[in-house]
N, CA, C and O atoms as a MOPAC input file, in Angstrom:
PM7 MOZYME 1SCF
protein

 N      9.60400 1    20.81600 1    21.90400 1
 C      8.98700 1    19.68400 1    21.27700 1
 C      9.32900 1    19.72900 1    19.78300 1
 O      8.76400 1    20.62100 1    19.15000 1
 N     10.10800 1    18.96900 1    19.15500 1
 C     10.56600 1    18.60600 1    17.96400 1
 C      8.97300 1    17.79600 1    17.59500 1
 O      8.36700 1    16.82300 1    18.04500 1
 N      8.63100 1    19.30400 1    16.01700 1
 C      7.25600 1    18.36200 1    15.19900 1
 C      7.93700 1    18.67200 1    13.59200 1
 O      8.75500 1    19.48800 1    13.16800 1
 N      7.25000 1    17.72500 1    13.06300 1
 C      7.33100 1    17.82500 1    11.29100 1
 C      6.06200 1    18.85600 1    11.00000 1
 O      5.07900 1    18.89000 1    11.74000 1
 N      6.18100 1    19.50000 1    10.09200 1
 C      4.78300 1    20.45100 1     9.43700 1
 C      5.57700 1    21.16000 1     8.01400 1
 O      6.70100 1    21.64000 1     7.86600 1
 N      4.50000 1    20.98400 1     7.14900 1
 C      4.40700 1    21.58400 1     6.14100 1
 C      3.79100 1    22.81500 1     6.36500 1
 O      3.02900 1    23.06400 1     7.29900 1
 N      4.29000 1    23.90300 1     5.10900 1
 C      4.23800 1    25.26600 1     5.39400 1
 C      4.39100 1    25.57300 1     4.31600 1
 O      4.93900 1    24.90900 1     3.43600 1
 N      3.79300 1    26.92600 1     4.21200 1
 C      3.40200 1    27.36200 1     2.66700 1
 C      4.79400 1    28.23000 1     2.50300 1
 O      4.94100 1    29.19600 1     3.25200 1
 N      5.52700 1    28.00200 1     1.81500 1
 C      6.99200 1    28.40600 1     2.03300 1
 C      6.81200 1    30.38400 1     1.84600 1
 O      7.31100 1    31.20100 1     2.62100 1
 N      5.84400 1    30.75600 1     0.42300 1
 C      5.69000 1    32.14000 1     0.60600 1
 C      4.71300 1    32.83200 1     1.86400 1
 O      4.41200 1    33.96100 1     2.25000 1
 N      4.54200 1    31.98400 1     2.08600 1
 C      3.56600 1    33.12900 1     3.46900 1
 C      4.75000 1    33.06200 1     4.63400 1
 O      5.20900 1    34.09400 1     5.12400 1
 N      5.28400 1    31.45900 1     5.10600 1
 C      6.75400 1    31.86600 1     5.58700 1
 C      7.42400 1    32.52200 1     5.61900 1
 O      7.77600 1    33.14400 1     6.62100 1
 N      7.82200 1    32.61700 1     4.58600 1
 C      8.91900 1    34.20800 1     3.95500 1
 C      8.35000 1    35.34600 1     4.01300 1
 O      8.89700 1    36.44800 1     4.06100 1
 N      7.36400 1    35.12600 1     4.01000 1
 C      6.70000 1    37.26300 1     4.21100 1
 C      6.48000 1    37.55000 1     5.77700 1
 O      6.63000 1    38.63600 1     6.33700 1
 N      6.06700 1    36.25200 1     6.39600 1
 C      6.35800 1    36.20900 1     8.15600 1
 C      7.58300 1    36.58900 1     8.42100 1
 O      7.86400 1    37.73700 1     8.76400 1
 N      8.45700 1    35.61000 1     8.27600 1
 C     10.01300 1    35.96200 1     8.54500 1
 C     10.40900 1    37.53100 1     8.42300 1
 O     10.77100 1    38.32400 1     9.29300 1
 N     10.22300 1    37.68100 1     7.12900 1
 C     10.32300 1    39.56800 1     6.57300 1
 C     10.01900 1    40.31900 1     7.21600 1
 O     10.83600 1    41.19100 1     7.51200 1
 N      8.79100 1    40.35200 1     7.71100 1
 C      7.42900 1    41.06900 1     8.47600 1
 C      8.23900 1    41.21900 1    10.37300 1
 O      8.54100 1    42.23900 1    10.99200 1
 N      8.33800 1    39.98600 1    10.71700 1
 C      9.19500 1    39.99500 1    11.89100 1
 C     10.02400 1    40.32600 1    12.46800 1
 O     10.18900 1    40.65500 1    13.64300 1
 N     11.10800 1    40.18600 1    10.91800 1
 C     12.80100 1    40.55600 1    10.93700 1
 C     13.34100 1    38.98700 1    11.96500 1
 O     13.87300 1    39.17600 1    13.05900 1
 N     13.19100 1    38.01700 1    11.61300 1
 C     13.79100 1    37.17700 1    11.94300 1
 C     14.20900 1    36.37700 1    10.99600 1
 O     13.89900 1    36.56000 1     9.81900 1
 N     15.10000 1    35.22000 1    11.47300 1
 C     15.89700 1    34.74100 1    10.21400 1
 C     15.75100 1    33.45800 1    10.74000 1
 O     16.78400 1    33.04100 1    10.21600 1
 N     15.30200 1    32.42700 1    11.37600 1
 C     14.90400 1    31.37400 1    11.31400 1
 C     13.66100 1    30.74700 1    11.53600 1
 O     13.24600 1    31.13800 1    12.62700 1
 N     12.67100 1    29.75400 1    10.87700 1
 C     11.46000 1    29.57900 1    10.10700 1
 C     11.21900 1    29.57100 1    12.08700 1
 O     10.21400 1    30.19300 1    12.43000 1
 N     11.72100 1    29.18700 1    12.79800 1
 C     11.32100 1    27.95900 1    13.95700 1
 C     11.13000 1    30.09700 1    14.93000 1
 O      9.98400 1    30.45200 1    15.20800 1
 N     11.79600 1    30.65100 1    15.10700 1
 C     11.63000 1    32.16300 1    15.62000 1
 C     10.28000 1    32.40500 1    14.63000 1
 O      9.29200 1    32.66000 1    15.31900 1
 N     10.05200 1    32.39000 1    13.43700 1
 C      8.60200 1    33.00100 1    12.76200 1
 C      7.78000 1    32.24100 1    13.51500 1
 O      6.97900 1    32.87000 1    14.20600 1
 N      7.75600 1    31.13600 1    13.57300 1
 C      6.67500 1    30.49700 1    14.02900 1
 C      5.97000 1    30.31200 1    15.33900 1
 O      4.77500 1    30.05000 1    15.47100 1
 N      7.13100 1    30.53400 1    16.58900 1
 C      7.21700 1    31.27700 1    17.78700 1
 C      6.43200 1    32.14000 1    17.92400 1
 O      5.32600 1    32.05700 1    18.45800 1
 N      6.94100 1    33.06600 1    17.44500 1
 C      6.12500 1    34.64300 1    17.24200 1
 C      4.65700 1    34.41200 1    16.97100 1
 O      3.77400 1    34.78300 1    17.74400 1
 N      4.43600 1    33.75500 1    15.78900 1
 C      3.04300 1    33.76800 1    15.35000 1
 C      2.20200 1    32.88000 1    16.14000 1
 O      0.98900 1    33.08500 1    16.09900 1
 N      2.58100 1    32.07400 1    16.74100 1
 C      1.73600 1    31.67900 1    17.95300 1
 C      1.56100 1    31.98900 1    19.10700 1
 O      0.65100 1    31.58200 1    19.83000 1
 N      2.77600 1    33.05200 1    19.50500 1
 C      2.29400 1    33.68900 1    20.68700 1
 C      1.71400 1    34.97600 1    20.31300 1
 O      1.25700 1    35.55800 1    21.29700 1
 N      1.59100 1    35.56400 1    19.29900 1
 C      0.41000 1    36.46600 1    19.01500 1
 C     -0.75900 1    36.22200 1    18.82600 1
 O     -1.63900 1    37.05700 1    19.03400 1
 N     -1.14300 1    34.19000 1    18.09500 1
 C     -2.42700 1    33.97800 1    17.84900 1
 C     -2.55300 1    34.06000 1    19.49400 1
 O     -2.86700 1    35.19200 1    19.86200 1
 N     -2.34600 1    32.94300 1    20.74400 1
 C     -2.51200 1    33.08700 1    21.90700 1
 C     -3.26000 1    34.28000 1    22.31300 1
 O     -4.46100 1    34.31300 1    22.58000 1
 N     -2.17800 1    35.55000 1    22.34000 1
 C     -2.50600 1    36.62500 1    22.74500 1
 C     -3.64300 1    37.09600 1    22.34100 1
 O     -4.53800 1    37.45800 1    23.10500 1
 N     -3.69400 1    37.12800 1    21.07600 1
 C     -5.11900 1    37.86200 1    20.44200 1
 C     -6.26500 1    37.28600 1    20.76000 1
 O     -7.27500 1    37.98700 1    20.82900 1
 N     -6.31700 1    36.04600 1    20.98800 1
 C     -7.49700 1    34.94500 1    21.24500 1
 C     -8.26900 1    35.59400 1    22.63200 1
 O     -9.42100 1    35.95000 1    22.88200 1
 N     -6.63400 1    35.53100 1    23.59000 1
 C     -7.04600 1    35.67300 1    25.10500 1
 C     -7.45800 1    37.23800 1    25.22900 1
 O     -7.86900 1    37.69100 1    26.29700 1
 N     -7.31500 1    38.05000 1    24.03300 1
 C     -7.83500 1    39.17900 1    24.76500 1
 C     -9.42500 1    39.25300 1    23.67000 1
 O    -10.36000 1    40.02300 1    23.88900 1
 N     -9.37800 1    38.53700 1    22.85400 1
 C    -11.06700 1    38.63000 1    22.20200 1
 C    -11.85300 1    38.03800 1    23.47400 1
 O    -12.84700 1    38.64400 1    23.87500 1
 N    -11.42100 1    36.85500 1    24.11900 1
 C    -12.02900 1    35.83500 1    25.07600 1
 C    -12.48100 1    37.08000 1    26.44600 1
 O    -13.53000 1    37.10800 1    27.08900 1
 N    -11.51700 1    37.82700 1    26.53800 1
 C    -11.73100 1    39.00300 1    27.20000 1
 C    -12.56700 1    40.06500 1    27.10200 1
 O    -13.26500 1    40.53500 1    28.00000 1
 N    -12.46500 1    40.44900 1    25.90400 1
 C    -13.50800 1    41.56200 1    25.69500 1
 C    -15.00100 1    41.01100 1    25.50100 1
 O    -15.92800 1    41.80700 1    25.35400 1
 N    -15.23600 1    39.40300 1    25.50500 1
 C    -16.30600 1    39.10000 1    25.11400 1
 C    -16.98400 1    39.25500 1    26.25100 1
 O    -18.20300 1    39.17600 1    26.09700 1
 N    -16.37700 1    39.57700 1    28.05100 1
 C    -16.85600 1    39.25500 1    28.70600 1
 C    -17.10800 1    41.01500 1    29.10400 1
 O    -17.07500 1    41.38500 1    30.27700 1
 N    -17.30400 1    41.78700 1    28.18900 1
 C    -17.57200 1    43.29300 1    28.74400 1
 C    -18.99100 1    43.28300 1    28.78700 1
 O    -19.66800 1    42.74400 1    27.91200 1
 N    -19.45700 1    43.85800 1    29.77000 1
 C    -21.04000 1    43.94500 1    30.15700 1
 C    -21.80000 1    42.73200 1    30.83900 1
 O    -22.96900 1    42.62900 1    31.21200 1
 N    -20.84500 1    41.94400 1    30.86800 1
 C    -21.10900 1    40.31200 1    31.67300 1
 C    -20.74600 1    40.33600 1    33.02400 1
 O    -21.40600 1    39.58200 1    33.73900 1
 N    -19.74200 1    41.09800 1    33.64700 1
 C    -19.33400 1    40.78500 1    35.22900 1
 C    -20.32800 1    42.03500 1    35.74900 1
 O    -20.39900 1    42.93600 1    34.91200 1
 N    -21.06000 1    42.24800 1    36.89400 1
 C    -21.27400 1    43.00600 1    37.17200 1
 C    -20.19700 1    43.63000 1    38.21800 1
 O    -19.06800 1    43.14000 1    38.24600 1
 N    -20.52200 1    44.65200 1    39.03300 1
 C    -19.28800 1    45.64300 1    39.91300 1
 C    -19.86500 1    47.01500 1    40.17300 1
 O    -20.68500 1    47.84700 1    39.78200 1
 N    -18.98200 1    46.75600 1    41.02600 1
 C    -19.44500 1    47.80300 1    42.19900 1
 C    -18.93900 1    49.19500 1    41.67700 1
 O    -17.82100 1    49.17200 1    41.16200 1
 N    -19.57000 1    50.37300 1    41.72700 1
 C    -19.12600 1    51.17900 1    41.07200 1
 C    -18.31900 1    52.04200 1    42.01000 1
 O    -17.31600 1    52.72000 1    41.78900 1
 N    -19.01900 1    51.84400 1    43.12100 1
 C    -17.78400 1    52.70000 1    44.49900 1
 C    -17.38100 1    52.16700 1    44.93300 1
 O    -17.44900 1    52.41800 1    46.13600 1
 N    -16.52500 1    50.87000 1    44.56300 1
 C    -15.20000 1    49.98500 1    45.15800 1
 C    -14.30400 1    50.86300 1    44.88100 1
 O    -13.92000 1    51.42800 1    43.85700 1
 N    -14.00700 1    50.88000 1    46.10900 1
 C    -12.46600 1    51.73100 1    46.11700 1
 C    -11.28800 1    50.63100 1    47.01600 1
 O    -11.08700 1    50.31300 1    48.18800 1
 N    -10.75900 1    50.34400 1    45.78800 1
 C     -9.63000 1    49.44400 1    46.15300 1
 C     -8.24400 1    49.62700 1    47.21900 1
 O     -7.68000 1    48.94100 1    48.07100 1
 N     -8.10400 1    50.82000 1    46.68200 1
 C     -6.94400 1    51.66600 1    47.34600 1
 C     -7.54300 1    51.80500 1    49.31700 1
 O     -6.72400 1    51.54700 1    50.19900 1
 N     -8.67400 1    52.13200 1    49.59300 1
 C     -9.27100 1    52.43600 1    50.61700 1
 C     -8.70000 1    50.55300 1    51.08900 1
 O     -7.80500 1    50.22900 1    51.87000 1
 N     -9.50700 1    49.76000 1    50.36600 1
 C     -9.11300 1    48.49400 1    51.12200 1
 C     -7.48500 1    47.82000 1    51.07000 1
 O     -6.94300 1    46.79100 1    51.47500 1
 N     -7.29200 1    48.40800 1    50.71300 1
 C     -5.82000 1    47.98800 1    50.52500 1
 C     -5.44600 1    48.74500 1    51.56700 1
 O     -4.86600 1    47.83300 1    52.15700 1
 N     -5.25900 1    49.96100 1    52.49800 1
 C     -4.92900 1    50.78600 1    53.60400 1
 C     -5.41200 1    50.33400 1    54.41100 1
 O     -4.84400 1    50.60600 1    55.46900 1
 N     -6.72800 1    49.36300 1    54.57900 1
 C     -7.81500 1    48.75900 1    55.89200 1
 C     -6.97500 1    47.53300 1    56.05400 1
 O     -7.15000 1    46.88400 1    57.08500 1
 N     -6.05200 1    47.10300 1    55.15100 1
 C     -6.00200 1    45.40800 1    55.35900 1
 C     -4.59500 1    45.36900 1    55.99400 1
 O     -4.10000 1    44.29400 1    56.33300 1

């Protein structure tokens, strides 16, 4: 998807640096699939102490039954 955006040209350049890549459109790649990532694993950890579970599921056992 071809977009227009303004960009703070020095925080650009210290991305790029930081990365080791050499075109703005690869920095910007990167930095959104790390915001992604980081999001989906906060969204994750928010859910520790929320699922309950079985503490003697033994998976491996059902995986040999099935």
């Amino acid at each position: 998807m071809r977009t227009n955006i303004i960009l703070n040209d020095e925080l650009l350049k210290k991305a790029m640096e930081i990365a080791g890549v050499k075109t703005k459109k690869e920095a910007v790649e990167i930095a959104l699939k790390e915001f992604v990532e980081n999001h989906s694993r906060k969204k994750l950890s928010e859910l520790r102490g929320k699922i309950s579970f079985a503490e003697d599921y033994d998976y491996k056992e059902m995986r040999l039954n099935s």
